[in-house]
C-alpha positions as a LaTeX table, in Angstrom:
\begin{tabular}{lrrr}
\hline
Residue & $x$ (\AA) & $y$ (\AA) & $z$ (\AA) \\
\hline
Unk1 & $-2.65$ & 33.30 & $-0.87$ \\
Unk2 & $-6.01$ & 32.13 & $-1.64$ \\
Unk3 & $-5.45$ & 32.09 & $-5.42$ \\
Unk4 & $-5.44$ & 28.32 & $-6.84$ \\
Unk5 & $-3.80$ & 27.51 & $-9.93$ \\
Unk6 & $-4.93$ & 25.57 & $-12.39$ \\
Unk7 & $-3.50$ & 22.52 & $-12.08$ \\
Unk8 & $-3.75$ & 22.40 & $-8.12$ \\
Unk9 & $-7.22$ & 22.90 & $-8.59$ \\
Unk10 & $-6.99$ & 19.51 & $-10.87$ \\
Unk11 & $-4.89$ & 17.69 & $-7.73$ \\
Unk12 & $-7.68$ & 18.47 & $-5.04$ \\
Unk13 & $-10.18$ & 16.82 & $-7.98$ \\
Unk14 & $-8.09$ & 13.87 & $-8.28$ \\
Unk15 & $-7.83$ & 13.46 & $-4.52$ \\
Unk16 & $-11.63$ & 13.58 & $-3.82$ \\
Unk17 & $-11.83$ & 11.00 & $-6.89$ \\
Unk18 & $-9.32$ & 8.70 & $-4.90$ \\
Unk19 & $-11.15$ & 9.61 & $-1.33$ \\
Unk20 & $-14.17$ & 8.19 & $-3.36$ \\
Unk21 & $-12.66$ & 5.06 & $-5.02$ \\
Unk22 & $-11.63$ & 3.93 & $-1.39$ \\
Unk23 & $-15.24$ & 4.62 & 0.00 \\
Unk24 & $-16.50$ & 2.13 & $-2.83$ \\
Unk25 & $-14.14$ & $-0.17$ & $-1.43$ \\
Unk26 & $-15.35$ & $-0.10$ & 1.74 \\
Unk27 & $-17.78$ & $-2.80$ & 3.10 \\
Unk28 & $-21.37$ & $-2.48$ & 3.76 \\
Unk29 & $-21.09$ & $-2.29$ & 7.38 \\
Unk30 & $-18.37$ & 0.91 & 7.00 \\
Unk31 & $-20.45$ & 2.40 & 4.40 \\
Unk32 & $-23.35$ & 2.55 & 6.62 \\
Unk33 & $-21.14$ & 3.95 & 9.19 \\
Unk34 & $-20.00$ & 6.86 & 6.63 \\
Unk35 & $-20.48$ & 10.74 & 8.02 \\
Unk36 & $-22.44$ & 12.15 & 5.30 \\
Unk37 & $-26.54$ & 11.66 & 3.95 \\
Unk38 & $-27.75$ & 8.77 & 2.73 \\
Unk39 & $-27.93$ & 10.10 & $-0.64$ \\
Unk40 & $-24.37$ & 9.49 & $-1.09$ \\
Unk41 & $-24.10$ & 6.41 & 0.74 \\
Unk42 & $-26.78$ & 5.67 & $-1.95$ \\
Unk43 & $-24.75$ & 6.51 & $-4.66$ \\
Unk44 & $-21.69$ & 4.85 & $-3.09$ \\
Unk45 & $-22.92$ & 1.68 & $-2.65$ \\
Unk46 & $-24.79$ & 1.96 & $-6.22$ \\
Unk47 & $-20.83$ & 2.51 & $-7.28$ \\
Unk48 & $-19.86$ & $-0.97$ & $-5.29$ \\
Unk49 & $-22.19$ & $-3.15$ & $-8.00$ \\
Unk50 & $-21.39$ & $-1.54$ & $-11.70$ \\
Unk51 & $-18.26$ & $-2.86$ & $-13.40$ \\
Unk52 & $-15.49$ & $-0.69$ & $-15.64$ \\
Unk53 & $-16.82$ & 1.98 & $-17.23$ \\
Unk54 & $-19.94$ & 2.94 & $-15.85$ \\
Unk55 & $-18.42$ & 2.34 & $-12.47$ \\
Unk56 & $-15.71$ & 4.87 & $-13.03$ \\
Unk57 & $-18.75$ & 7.53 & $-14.49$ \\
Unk58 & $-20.30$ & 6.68 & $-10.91$ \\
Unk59 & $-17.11$ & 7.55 & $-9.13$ \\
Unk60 & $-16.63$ & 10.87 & $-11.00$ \\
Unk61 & $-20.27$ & 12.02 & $-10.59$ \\
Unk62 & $-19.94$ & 11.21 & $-6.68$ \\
Unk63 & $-16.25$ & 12.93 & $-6.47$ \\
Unk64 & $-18.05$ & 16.00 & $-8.21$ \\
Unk65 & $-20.92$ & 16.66 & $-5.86$ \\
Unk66 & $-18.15$ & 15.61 & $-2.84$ \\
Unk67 & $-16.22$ & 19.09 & $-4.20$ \\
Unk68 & $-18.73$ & 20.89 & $-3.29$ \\
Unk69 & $-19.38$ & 20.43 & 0.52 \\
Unk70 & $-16.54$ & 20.00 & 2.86 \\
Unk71 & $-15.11$ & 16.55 & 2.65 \\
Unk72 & $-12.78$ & 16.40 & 6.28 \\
Unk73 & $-15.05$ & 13.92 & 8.20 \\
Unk74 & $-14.88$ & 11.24 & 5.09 \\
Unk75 & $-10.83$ & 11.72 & 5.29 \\
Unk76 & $-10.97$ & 11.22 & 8.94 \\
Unk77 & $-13.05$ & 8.35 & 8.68 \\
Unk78 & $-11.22$ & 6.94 & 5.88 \\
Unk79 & $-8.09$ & 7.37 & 8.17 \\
Unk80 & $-9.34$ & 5.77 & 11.36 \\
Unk81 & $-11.80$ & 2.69 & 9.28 \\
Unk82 & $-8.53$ & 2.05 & 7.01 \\
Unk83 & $-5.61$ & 3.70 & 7.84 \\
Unk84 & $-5.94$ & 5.99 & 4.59 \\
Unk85 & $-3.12$ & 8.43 & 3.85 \\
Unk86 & $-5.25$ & 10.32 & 1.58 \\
Unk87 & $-5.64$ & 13.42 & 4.22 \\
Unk88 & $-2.08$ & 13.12 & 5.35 \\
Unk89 & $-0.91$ & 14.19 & 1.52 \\
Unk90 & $-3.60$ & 16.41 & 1.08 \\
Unk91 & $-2.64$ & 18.46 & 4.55 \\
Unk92 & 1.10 & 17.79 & 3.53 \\
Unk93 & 0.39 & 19.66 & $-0.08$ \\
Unk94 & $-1.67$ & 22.13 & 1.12 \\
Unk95 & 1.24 & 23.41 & 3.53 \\
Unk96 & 3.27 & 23.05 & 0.32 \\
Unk97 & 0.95 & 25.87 & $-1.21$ \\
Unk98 & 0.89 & 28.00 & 1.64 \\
Unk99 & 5.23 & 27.77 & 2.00 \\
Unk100 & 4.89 & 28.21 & $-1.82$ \\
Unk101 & 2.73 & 31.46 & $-0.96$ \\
Unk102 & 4.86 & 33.18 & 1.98 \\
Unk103 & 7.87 & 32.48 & $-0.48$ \\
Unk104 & 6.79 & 34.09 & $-3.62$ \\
Unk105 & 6.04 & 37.05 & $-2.07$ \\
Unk106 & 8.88 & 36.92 & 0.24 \\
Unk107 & 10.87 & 37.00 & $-3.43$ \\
Unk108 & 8.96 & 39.35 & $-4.86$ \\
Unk109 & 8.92 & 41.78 & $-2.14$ \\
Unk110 & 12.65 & 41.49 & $-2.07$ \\
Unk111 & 13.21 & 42.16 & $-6.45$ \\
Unk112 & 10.69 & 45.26 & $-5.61$ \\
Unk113 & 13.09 & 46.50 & $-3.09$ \\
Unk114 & 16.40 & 46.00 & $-5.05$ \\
Unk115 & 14.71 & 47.78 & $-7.82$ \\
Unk116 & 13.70 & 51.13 & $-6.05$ \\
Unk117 & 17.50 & 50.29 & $-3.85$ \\
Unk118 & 15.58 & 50.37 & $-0.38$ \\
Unk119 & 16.40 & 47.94 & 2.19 \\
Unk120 & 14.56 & 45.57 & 2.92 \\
Unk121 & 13.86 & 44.52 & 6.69 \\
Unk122 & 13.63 & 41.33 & 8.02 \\
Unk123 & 10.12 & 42.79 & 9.41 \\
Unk124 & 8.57 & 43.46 & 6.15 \\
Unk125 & 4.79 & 43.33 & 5.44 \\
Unk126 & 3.18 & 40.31 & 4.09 \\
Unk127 & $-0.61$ & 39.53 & 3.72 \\
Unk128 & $-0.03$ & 35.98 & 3.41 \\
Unk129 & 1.71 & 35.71 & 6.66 \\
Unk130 & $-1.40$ & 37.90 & 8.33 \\
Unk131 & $-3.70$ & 35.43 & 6.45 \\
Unk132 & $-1.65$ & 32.02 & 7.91 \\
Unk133 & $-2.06$ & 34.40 & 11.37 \\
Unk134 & $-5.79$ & 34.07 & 11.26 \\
Unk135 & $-5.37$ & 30.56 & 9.79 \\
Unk136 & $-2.86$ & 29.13 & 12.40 \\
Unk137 & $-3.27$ & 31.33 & 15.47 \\
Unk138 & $-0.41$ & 31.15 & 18.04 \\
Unk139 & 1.80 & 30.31 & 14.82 \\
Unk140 & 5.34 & 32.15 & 15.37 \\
Unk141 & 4.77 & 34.81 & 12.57 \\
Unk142 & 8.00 & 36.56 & 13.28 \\
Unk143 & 10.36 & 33.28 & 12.71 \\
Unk144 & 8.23 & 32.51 & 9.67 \\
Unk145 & 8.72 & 36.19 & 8.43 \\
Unk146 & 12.51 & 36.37 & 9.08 \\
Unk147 & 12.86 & 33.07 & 7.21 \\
Unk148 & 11.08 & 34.10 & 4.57 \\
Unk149 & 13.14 & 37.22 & 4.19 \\
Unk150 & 16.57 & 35.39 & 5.18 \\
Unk151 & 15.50 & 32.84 & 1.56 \\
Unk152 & 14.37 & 35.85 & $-0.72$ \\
Unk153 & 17.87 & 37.10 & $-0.04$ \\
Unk154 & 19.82 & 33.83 & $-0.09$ \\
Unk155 & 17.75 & 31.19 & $-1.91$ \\
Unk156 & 18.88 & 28.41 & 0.51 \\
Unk157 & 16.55 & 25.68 & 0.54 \\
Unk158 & 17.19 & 25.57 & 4.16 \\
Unk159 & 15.05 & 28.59 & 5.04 \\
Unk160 & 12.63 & 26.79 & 2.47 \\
Unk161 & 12.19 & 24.03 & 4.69 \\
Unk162 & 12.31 & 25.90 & 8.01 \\
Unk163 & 9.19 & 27.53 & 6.62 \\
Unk164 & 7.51 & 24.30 & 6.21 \\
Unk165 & 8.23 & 23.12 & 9.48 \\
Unk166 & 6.68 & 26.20 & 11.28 \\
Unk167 & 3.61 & 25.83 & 9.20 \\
Unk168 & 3.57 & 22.03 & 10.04 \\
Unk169 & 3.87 & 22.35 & 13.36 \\
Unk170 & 1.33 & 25.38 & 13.68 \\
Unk171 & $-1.19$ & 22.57 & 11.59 \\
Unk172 & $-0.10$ & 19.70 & 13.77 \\
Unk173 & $-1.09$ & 22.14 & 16.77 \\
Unk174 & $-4.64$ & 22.81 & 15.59 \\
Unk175 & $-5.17$ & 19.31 & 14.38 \\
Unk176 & $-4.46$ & 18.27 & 17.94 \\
Unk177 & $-6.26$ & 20.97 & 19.51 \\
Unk178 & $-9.38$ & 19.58 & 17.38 \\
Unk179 & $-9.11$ & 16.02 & 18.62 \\
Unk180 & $-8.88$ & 17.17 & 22.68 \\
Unk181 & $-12.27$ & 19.34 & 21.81 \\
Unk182 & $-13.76$ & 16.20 & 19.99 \\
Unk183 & $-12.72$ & 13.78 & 22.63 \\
Unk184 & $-13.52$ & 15.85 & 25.03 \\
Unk185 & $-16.95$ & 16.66 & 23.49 \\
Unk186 & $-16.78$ & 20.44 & 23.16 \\
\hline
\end{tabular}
């Protein structure tokens, strides 16, 4: 599950260049606000007074270092100073991956067992669901495997989707879990 392709490793780039293009956009009084060292804000507000090209060189070289260190408090802040959707697609792609994940080798596990002509149980073995255990815990593993298995043999997109909505609401469940602990200040 943890393997990134490619090209989704060029979407999370692009998304941490866009997180960065609306921090530039931000006023003074925001940027001063910002969760992060004052190196960046630095470099942010050094950003906020170039023009064309040397301003979008300035937003790469901050969206680089940003993809390094973990960026969640800029989203959130970006989200409550602006009403930013930026985190809401990244969360929304990132279950996208892991659905992607549990089916693949949902589908694979099933060709394996058509080709030795063993049956394959809806309670079949899958590291990606133990990994989404330790990810998500208290996510309903056992619905997420049987739809999983019920797709691999069927290849309705309705099992597809089901997926996505246990993940979803396993990720909607942390997320709110994290905001009773932070207003709460655990």
């Amino acid at each position: 599950m943890e393997t990134v392709s490619k090209s989704e490793k060029k979407r999370r780039a692009k998304n941490v260049e866009l997180m960065v293009l609306e921090l530039v956009g931000l006023p003074e009084k925001d940027i001063a606000l910002l969760p992060c060292d004052q190196f960046l804000k630095d470099d942010i507000r050094e950003a906020k007074t170039l023009k064309a090209g040397s301003r979008k060189r300035q937003i790469k070289y901050i969206a680089k270092t940003l993809r390094k260190n973990p960026v969640d408090e800029l989203y959130d802040f970006l989200q409550e100073r602006k009403g930013s959707q930026l985190k809401n697609k990244r969360d929304f792609h990132e279950l996208e991956r892991m659905r992607d994940a549990v089916l693949n080798e949902a589908v694979a596990a099933y060709d394996k067992s058509r080709e030795k002509s063993v049956e394959w149980e809806p309670n079949w073995s899958s590291k990606t669901i133990e990994q989404l255990n330790s990810k998500f815990p208290g996510i309903d593993s056992s619905s997420l495997r049987k739809s999983a298995w019920q797709f691999a043999r069927s290849r309705k997109p309705a099992f597809s989707r089901e997926i996505f909505r246990i993940l979803k609401a396993a990720h909607e469940r942390i997320q709110l879990q994290e905001k009773r602990e932070k207003h709460n200040g655990i």
